[in-house]
TITI-669132 format. One record per residue: residue in one letter; chain; x, y, z of N, C-alpha, C, O in turn. Coordinates in steps of 0.02 Angstrom, whole numbers, always signed. Example, Ala and Ser with C-alpha at 12.3 -4.5 7.8 and 13.67 -1.06 7.14 Angstrom:
TITI-669132
<zake><type>A</type><mol>A</mol><n_east>+660</n_east><n_north>-284</n_north><n_up>+390</n_up><ca_east>+615</ca_east><ca_north>-225</ca_north><ca_up>+390</ca_up><c_east>+660</c_east><c_north>-165</c_north><c_up>+390</c_up><o_east>+712</o_east><o_north>-166</o_north><o_up>+423</o_up></zake>
<zake><type>S</type><mol>A</mol><n_east>+642</n_east><n_north>-112</n_north><n_up>+354</n_up><ca_east>+684</ca_east><ca_north>-53</ca_north><ca_up>+357</ca_up><c_east>+645</c_east><c_north>+2</c_north><c_up>+394</c_up><o_east>+670</o_east><o_north>+57</o_north><o_up>+402</o_up></zake>
//
This chain:
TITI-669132
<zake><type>X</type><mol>A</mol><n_east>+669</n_east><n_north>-1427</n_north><n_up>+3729</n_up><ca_east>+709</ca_east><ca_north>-1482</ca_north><ca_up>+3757</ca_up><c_east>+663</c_east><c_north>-1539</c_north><c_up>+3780</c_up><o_east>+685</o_east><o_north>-1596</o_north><o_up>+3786</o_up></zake>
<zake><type>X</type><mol>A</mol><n_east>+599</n_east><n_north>-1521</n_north><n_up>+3791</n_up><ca_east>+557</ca_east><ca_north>-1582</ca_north><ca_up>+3814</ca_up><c_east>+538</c_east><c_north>-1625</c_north><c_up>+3780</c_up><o_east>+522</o_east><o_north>-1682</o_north><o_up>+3796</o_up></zake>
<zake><type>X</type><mol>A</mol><n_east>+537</n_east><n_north>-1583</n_north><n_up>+3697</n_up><ca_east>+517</ca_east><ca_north>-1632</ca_north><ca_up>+3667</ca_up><c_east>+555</c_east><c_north>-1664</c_north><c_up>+3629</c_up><o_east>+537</o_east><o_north>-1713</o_north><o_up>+3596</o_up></zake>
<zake><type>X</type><mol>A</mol><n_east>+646</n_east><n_north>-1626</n_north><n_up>+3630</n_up><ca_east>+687</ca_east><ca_north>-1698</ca_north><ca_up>+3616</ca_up><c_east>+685</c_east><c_north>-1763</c_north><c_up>+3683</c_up><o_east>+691</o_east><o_north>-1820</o_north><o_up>+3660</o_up></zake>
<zake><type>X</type><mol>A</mol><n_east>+681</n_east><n_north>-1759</n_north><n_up>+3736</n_up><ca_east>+654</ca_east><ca_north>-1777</ca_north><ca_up>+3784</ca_up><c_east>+612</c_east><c_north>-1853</c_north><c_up>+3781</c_up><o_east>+620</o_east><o_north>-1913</o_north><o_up>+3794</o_up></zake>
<zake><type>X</type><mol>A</mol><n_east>+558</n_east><n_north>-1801</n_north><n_up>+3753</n_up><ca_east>+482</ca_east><ca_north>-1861</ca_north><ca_up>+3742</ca_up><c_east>+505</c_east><c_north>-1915</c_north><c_up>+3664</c_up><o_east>+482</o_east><o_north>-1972</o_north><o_up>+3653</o_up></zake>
<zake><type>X</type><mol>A</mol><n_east>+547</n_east><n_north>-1883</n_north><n_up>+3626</n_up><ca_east>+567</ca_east><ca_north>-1890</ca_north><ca_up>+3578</ca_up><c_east>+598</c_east><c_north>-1980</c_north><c_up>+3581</c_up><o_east>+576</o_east><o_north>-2035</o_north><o_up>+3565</o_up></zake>
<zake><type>X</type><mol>A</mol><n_east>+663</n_east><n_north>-1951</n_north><n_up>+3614</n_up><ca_east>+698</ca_east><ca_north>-2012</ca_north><ca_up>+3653</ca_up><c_east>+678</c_east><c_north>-2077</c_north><c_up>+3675</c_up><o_east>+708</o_east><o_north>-2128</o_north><o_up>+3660</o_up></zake>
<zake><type>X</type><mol>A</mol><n_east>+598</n_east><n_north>-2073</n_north><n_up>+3734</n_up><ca_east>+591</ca_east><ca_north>-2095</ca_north><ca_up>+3766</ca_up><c_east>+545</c_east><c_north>-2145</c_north><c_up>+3708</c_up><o_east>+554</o_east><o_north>-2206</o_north><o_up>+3702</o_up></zake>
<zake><type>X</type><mol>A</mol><n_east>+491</n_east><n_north>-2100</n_north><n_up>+3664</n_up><ca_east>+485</ca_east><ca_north>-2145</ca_north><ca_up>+3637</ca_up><c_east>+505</c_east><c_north>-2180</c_north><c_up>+3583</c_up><o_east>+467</o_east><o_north>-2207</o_north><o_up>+3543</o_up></zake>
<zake><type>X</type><mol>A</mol><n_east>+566</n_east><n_north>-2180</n_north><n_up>+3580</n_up><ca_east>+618</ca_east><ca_north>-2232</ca_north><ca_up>+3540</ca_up><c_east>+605</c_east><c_north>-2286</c_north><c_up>+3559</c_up><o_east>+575</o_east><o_north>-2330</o_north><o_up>+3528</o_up></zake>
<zake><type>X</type><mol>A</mol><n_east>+639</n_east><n_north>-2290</n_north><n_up>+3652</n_up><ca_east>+645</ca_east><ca_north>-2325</ca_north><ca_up>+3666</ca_up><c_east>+569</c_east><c_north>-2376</c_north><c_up>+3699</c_up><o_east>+515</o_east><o_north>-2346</o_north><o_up>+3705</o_up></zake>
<zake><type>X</type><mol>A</mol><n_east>+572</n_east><n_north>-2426</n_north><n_up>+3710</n_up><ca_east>+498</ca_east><ca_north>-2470</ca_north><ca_up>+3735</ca_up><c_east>+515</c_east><c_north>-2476</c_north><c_up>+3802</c_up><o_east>+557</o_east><o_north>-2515</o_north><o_up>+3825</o_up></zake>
<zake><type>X</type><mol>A</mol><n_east>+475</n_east><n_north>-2431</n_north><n_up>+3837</n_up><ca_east>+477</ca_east><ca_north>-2426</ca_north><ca_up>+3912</ca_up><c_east>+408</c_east><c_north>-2437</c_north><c_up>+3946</c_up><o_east>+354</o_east><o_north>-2408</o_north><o_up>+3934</o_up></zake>
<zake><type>X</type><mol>A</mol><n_east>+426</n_east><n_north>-2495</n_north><n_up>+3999</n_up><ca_east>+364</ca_east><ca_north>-2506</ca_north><ca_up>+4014</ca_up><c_east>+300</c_east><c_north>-2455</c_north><c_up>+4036</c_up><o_east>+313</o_east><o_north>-2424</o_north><o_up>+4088</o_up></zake>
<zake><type>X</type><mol>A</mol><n_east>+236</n_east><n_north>-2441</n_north><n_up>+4008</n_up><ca_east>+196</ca_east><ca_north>-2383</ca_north><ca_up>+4021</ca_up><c_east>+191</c_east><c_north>-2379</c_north><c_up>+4096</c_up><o_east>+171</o_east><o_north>-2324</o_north><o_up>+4115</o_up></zake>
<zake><type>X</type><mol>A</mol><n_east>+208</n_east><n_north>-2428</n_north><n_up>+4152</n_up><ca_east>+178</ca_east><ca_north>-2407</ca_north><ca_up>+4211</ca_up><c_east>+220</c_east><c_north>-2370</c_north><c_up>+4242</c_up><o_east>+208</o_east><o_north>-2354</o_north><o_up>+4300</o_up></zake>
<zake><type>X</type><mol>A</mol><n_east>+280</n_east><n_north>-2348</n_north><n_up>+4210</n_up><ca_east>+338</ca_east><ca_north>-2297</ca_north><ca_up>+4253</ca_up><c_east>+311</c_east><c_north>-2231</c_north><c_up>+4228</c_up><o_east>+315</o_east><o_north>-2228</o_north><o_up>+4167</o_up></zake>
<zake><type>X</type><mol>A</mol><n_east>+289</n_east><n_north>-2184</n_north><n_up>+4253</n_up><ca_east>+260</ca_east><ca_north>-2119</ca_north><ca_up>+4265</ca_up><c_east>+314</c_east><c_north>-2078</c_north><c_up>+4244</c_up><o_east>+317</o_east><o_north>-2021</o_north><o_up>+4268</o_up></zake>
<zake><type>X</type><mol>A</mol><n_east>+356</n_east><n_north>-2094</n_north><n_up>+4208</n_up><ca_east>+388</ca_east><ca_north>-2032</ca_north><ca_up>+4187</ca_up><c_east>+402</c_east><c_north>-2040</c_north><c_up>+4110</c_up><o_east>+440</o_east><o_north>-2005</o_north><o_up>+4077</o_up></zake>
<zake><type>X</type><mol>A</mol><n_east>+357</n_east><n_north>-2103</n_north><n_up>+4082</n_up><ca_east>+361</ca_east><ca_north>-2105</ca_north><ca_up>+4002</ca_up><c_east>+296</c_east><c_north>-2054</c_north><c_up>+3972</c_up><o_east>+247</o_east><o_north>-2036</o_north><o_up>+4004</o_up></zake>
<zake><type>X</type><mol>A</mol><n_east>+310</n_east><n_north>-2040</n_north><n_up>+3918</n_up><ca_east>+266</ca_east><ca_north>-1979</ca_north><ca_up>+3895</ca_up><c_east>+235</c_east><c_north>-2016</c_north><c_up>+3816</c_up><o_east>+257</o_east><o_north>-2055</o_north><o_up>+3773</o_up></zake>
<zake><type>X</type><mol>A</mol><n_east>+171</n_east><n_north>-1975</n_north><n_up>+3828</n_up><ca_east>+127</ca_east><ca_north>-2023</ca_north><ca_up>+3749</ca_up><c_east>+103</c_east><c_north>-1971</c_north><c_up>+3730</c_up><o_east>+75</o_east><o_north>-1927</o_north><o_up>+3762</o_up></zake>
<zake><type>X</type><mol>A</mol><n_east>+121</n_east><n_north>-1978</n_north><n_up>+3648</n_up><ca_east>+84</ca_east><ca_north>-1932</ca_north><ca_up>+3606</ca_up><c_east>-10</c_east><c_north>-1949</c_north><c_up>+3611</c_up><o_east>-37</o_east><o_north>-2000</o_north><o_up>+3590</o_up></zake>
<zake><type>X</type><mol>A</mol><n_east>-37</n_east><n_north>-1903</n_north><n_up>+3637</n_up><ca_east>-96</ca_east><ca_north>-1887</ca_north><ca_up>+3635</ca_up><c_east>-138</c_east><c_north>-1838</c_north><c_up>+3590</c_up><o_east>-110</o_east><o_north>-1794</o_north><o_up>+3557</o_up></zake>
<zake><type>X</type><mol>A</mol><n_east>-217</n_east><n_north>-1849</n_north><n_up>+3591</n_up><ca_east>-225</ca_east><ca_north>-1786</ca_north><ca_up>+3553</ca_up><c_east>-219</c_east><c_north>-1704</c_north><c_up>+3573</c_up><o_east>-229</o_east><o_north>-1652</o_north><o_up>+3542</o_up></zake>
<zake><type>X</type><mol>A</mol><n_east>-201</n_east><n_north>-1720</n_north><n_up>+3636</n_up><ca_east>-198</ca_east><ca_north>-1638</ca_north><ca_up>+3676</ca_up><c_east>-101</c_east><c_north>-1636</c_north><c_up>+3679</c_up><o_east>-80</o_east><o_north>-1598</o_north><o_up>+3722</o_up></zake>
<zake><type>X</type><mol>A</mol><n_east>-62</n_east><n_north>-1664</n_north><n_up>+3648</n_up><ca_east>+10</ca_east><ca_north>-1659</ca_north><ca_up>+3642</ca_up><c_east>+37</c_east><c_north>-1711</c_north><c_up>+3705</c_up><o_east>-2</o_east><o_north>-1739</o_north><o_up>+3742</o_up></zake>
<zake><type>X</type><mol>A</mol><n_east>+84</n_east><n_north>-1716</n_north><n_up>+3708</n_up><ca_east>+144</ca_east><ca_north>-1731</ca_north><ca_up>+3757</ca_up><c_east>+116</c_east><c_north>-1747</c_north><c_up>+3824</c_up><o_east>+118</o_east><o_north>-1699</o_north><o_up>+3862</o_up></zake>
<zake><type>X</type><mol>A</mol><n_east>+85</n_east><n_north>-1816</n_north><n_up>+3856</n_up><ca_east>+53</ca_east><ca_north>-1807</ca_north><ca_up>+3923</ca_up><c_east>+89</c_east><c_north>-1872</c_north><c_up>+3959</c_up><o_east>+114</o_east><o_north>-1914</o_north><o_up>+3922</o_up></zake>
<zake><type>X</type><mol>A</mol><n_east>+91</n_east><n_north>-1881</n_north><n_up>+4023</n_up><ca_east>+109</ca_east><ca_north>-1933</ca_north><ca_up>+4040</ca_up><c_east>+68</c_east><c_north>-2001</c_north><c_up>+4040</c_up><o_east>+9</o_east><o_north>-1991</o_north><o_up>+4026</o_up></zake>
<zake><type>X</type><mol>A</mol><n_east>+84</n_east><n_north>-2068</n_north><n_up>+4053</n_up><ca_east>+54</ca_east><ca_north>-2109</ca_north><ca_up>+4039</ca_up><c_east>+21</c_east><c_north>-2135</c_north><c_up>+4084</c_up><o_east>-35</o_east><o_north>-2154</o_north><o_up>+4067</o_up></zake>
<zake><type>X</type><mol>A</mol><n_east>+35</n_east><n_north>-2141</n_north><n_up>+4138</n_up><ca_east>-2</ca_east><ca_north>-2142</ca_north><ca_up>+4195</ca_up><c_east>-56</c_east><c_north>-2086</c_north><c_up>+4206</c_up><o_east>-109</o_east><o_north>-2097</o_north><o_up>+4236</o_up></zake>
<zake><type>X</type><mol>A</mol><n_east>-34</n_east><n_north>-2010</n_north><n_up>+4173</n_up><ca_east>-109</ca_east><ca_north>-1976</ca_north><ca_up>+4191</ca_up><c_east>-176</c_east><c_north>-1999</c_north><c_up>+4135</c_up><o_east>-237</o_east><o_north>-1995</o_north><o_up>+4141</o_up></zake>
<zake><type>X</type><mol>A</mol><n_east>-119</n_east><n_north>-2033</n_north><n_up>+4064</n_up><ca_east>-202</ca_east><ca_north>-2046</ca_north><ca_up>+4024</ca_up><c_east>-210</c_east><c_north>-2108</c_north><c_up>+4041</c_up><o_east>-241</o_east><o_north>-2142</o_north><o_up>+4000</o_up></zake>
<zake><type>X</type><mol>A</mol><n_east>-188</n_east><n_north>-2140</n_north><n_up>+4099</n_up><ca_east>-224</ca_east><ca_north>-2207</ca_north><ca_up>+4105</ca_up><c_east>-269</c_east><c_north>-2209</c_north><c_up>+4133</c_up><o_east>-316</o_east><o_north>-2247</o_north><o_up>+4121</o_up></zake>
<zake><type>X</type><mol>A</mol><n_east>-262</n_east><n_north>-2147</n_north><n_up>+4207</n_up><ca_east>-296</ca_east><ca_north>-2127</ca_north><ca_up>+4250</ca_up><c_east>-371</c_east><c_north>-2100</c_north><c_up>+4213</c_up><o_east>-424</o_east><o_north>-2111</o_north><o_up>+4242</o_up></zake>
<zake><type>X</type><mol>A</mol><n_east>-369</n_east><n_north>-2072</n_north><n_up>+4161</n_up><ca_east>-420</ca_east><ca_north>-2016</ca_north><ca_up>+4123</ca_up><c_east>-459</c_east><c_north>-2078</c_north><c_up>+4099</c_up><o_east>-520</o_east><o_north>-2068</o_north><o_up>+4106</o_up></zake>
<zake><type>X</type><mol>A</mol><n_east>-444</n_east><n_north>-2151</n_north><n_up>+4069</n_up><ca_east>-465</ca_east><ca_north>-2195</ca_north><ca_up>+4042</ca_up><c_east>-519</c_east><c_north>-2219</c_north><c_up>+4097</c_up><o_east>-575</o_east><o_north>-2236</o_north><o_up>+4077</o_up></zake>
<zake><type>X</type><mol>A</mol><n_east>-508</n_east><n_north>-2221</n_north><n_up>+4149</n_up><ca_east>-553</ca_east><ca_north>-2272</ca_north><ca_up>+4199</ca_up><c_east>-613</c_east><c_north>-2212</c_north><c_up>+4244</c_up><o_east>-653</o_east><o_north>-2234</o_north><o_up>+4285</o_up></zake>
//
């Protein structure tokens, strides 16, 4: 179910700084705010 979920979300273009959009990464399904955090 999460990943019809993550599926959805990224259909839609939601701004990255709301913490509950999810990005395909190379470790799967993570939120966007935690790989922004991992970036700096």
């Amino acid at each position: 179910m999460a990943r019809l979920k993550a599926r959805a979300l990224q259909r839609q273009p939601l701004p990255r700084r709301d913490p509950n959009v999810y990005v395909m990464t190379s470790n799967g399904f993570e939120k966007a705010i935690d790989v922004e955090r991992r970036r700096r």
